[in-house]
N, C-alpha and C positions, 0 to 999 in steps of 0.2 A: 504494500500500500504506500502509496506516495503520501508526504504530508505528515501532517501529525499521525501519530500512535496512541488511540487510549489502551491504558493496561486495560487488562482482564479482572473482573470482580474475582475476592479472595475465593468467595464461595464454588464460583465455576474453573477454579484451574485444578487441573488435574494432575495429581502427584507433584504440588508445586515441595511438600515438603519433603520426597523422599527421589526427585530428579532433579538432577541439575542442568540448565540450559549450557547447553556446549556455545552456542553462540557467544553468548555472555560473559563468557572464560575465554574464551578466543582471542576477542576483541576487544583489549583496557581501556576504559574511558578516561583519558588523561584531561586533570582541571584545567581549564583555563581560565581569564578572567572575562566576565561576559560584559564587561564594558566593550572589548573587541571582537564582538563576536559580527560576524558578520563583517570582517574589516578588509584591508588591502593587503597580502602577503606580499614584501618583496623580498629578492636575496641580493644582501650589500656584504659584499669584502673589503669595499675601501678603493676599487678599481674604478678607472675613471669608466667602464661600460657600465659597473653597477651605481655608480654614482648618478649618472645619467637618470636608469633605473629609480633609483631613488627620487628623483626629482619629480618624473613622474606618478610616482605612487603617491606620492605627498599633495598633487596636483589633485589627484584621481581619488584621494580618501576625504580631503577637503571640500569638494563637489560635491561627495555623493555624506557627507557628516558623518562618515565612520573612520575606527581608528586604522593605526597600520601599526603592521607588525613586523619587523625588518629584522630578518633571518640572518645569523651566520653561520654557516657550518664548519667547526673545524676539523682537522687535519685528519684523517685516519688512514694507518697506512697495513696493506697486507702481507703478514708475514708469513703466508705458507704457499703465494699464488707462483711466486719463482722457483721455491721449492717443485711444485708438478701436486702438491700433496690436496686433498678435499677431506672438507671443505674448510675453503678460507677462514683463517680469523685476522681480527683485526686487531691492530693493536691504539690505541690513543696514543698520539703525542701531545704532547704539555703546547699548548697554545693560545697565550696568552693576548693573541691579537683581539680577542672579542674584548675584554675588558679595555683596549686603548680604544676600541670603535666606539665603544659605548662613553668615554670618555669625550673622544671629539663631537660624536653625535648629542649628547650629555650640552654639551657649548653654544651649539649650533644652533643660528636663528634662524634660518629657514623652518626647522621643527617644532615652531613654539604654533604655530598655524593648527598643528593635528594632532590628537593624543596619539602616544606614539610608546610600542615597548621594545626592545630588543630581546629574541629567541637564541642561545646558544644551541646546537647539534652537532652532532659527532656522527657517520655516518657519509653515503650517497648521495650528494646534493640536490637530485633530480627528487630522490625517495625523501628524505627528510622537507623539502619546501613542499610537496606534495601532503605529506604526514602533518605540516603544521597547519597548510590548510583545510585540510577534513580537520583538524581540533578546533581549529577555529570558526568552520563554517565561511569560509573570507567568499567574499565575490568574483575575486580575483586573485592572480600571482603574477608578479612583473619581477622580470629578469633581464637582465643588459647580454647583448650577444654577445659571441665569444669571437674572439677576430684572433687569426694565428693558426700556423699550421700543426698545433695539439689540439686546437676544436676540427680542423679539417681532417685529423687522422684519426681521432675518437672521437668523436662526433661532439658537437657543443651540448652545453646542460637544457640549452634555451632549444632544441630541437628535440631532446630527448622527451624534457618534460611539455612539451605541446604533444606527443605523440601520446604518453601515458596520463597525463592529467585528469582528474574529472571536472574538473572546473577551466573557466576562461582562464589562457596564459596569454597576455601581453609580452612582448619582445621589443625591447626597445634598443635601437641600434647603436 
């Protein structure tokens, strides 16, 4: 059913107390703040494509009176994919750049226009902006393209996630 979901009366569910919905388990419902709900996902590194990015989303969440949520994702790197071994794990490295972003963005008057929060992820950049916008419910996700012959040989983030997205991806050049 598209739309809202009313539960089910206690009375009428069946085995609610001795079944457990697999769906439920499946899928964690990660809090968000619902002042942004419904807001502009964008993803900012600090590059001037995502900066661009940025401008626009700022644009685009001030229009339409919702917040934005501006994604970073850091660094994850694989350490069994050179190995030949499966499946991959990943490892974290220590990166420290989201806190100076949130610093200069923290300063920055352009942002006083839109409430605004910064997301830290660690992960696939495609899968995590994707993942924070199902948490968020956003409208949208605006990404700066990738120019350079490592988006031309692995394909850029901003094509991938237009291909897998369930929501409108904006690509800003």
């Amino acid at each position: 059913m598209a739309g809202h979901e009313y539960p089910e009366p206690a009375d009428r569910r069946r085995g609610a107390d001795s079944a457990v919905d697999p769906l439920a388990a499946a899928e964690p419902r990660h809090s968000c703040d619902p002042a942004f709900r419904h807001g502009v996902v964008v993803g900012f590194d600090g590059s001037t494509s995502s900066e661009r990015a940025l401008a626009y989303a700022i644009g685009m969440a001030s229009r339409s009176g919702s917040g934005l949520i501006i994604v970073h994702v850091a660094n994850r790197l694989p350490t069994t994919v050179w190995a030949g071994c499966e499946p991959p794990v990943f490892v974290d490295v220590p990166d420290h750049r989201t806190e100076v972003l949130g610093l200069e963005l923290a300063c920055a008057d352009y942002l006083s226009e839109v409430p605004w929060i910064l997301v830290e992820r660690g992960g696939d950049i495609c899968h995590e902006l994707e993942e924070v916008g199902r948490e968020y419910e956003a409208d949208a996700i605006v990404v700066g393209s990738t120019h350079g012959i490592v988006g031309r040989i692995f394909g850029s983030v901003a094509g991938r996630l237009a291909r897998r997205a369930q929501r409108p991806v904006v690509v800003i050049p």
